[in-house]
Structures are given as C-alpha cells and as structure tokens.
C-alpha positions as CSV (number, residue, x, y, z in Angstrom):
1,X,0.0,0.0,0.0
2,X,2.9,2.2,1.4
3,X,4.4,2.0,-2.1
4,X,1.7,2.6,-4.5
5,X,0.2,5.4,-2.4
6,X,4.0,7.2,-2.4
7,X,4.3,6.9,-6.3
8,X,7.4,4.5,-5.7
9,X,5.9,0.9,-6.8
10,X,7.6,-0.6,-9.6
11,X,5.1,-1.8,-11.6
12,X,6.8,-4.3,-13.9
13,X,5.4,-7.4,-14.2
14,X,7.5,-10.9,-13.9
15,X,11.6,-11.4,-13.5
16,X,13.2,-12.6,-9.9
17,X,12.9,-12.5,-7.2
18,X,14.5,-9.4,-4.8
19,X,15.5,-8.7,-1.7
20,X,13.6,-5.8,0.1
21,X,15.0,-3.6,3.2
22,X,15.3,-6.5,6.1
23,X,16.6,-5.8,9.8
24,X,20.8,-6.4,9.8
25,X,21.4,-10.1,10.8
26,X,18.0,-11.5,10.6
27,X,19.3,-13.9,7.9
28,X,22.0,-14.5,8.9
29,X,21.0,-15.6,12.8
30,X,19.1,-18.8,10.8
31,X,21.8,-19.7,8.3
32,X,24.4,-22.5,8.5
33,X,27.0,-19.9,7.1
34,X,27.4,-21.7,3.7
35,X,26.5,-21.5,0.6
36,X,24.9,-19.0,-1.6
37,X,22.1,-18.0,1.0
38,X,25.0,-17.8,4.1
39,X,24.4,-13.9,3.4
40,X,21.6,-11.4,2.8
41,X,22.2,-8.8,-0.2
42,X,19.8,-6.7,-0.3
43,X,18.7,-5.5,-3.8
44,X,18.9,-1.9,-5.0
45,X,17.2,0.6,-6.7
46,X,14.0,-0.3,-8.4
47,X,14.0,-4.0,-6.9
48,X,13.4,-2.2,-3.5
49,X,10.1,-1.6,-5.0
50,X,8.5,-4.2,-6.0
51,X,5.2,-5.8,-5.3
52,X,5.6,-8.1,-2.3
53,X,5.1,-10.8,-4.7
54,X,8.5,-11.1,-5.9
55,X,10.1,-10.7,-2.3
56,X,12.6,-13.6,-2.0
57,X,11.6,-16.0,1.0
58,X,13.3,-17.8,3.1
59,X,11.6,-20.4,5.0
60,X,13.1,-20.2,8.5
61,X,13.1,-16.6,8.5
62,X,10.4,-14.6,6.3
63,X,10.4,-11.1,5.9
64,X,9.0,-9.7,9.3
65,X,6.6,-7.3,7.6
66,X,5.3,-10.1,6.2
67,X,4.9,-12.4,8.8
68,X,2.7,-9.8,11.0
69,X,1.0,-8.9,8.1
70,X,-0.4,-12.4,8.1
71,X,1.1,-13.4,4.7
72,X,0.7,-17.2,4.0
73,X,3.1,-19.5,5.9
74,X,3.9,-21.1,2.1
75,X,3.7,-24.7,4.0
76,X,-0.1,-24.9,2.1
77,X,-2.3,-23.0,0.0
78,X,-4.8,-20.4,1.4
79,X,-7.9,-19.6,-0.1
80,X,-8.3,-16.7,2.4
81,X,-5.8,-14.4,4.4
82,X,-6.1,-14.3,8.1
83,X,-6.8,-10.4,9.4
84,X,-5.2,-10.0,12.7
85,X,-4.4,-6.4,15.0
86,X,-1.4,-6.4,17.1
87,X,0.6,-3.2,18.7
88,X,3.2,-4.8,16.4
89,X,1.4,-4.0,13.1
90,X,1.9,-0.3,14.3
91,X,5.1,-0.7,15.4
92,X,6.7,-2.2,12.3
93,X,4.7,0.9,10.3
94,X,6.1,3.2,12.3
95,X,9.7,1.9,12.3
96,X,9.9,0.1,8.6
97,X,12.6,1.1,6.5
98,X,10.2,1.3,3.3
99,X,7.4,2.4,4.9
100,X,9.5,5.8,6.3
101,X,11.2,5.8,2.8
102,X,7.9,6.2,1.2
103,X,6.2,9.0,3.7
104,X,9.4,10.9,3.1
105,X,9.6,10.5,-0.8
106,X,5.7,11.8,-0.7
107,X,6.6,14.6,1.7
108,X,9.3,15.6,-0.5
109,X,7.3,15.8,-3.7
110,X,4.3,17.6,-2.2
111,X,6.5,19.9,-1.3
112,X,7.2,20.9,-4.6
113,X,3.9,21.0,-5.4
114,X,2.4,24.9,-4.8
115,X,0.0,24.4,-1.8
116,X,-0.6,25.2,1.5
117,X,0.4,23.0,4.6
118,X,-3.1,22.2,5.1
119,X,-3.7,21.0,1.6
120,X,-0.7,18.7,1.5
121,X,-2.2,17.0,4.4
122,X,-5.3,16.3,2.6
123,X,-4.1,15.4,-0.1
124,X,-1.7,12.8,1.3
125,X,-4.7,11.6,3.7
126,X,-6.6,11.1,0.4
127,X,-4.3,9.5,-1.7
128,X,-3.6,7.0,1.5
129,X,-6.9,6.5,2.7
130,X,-9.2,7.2,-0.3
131,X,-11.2,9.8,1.0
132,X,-11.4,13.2,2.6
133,X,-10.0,13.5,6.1
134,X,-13.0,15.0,8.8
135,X,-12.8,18.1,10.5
136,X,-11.7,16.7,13.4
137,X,-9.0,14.8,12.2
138,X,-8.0,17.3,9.8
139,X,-7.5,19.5,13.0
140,X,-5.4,16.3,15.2
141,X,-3.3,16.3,11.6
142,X,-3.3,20.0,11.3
143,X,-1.9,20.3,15.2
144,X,0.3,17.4,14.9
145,X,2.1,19.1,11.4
146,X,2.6,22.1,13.3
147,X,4.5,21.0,16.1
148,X,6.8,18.5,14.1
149,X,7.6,22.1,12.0
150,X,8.2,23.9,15.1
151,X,10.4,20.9,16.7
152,X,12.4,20.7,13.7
153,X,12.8,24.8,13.2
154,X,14.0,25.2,17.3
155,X,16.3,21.9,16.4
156,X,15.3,20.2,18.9
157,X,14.6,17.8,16.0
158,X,17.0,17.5,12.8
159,X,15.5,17.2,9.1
160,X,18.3,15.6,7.9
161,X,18.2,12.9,10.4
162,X,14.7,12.5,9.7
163,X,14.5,12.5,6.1
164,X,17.8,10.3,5.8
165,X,15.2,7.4,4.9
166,X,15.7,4.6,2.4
167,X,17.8,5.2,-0.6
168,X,15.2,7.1,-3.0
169,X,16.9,10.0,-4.4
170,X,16.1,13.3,-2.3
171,X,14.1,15.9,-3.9
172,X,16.3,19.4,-4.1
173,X,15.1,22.9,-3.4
174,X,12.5,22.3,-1.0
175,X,12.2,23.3,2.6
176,X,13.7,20.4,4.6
177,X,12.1,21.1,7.9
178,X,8.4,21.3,6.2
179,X,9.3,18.4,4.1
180,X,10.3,16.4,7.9
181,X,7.6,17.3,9.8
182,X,5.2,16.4,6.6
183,X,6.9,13.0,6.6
184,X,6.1,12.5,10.0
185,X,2.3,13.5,9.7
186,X,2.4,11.0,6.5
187,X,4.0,8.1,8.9
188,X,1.0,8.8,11.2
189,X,-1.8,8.6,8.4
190,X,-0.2,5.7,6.9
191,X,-0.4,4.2,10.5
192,X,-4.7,4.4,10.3
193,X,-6.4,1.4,10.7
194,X,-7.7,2.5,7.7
195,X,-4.6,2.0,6.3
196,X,-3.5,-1.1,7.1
197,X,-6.5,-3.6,7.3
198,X,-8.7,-1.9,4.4
C-alpha cells in the first residue's frame, strides 16, 4: 500500500525474485553460514520496489513485515488471508525502512507542489486512505504538522536525520524542515487502521 500510495511501486510485471529492506542479521542468525544463502544482499534501486510478490523468501526466516502482516506460511495454500491487529502491526509501520522511505519521498514531492500545509495534508490523507479527512481529524493532523515544524525549526529535532530514509533519491530545493515534519504527519496517516487492514 505504502508503495503505491507514495508513487514508488515498480510496476513491472515478472523477472526474480529481490530482496527488500530487512533488519541487519535476521538472515544471517538462521543460516548454517554456507553457501549462496550464508548472506543477505539486499537489492537496490527499483527492486526495492517491487510488489511483495517477488520478495525472496526464506523459510526459517520470512520477511518480518510479512509475517505480522499475516502473509501465508507457504507450507499450504490459502484460499483466504487471516486479518489480525497487534501493537506490532503499528510498530513495524512506524519503524519500517520502506514504509518511512515512502512517507518521506511523498513529503518531498508535495513539497514541490504549490500548496498550502493544510492541503498537503489532505491530499496525502486522500491518496492513502481514499477519502477526505474530517474536521476533526483534519485539526489532530493540522496540530500534529505544526509542532513536528516547530520541533524541527527550534532543532530540537534534525531534518536531515529525519529525512535520511531509504535510498530514494532526495528531492532538491524544498524546505527540509516542512518536508520532515510532513513526513512524519504521513508516517501517522499511513499508520490508520484504515490504512493497514482496508
């Protein structure tokens, strides 16, 4: 969802398999230390996007995204995927690699585009979760925005540390503390249940 929503899914169709963003040493804690798979090597540019499909997986240790994202087991076919709600759904979505990459590359290029703070909000709300945010939650966004922006203009928080997210070329000539603190306010939309179990 996180990739389609941000403009970053690769949309090709077929080819290999490829390996995604994936916590340092995961692999390698379940590995024997020999042979081709002794090692993960993560892919790179547009194989980091691709449709979950194609992810490479490794039976004693699936991606974790996958895995509390109740993706199949692969040990037998399913007909119909299990939807369960755990504090770690929310925690890998607010803590993933791709899914920060992907509220940073939108942030970036709605900066560019000639609107207000308000209307970026909205429109990233709507593009995530395919319809127009409420007053009230406009206002929660709205407030939340606000103080990111301040945070990051006092430096009490650093854009550069904050937009230093996946490895998506960065957008240039565009406010970097506005872009931050719009990148956080994405990470919090994209963390809806909405979002993730629609």
């Amino acid at each position: 969802m996180y990739l389609s929503t941000s403009g970053l899914l690769n949309t090709t169709i077929g080819g290999p398999s490829v390996k995604p963003y994936q916590p340092k040493g995961l692999w390698e804690a379940t590995t024997s230390g020999r042979g081709v798979l002794a090692v993960y090597r993560q892919d790179h540019g547009e194989d980091l996007y691709r449709r979950g499909l194609y992810t490479f997986i490794k039976l004693t240790v699936p991606p974790p995204g996958m895995i509390l994202f109740d993706a199949s087991n692969r040990d037998q076919c399913e007909v119909k995927r299990v939807n369960t709600n755990t504090p770690l759904q929310a925690l890998i979505m607010m803590n993933e690699p791709g899914v920060l990459e992907a509220a940073r590359v939108m942030a970036e290029r709605l900066e560019k585009e000639p609107l207000d703070a308000s209307a970026r909000i909205q429109t990233a709300f709507r593009k995530i979760i395919c319809r127009k945010p409420s007053d009230k939650e406009l206002k929660m966004l709205q407030e939340y925005y606000d103080e990111q922006l301040q945070l990051h203009r006092d430096g009490k928080l650093k854009a550069a540390i904050t937009l230093n997210a996946g490895e998506y070329p960065h957008i240039d000539g565009i406010d970097k503390n506005s872009a931050a603190a719009l990148m956080k306010t994405i990470g919090v939309i994209y963390n809806m249940e909405e979002a993730i179990v629609r």
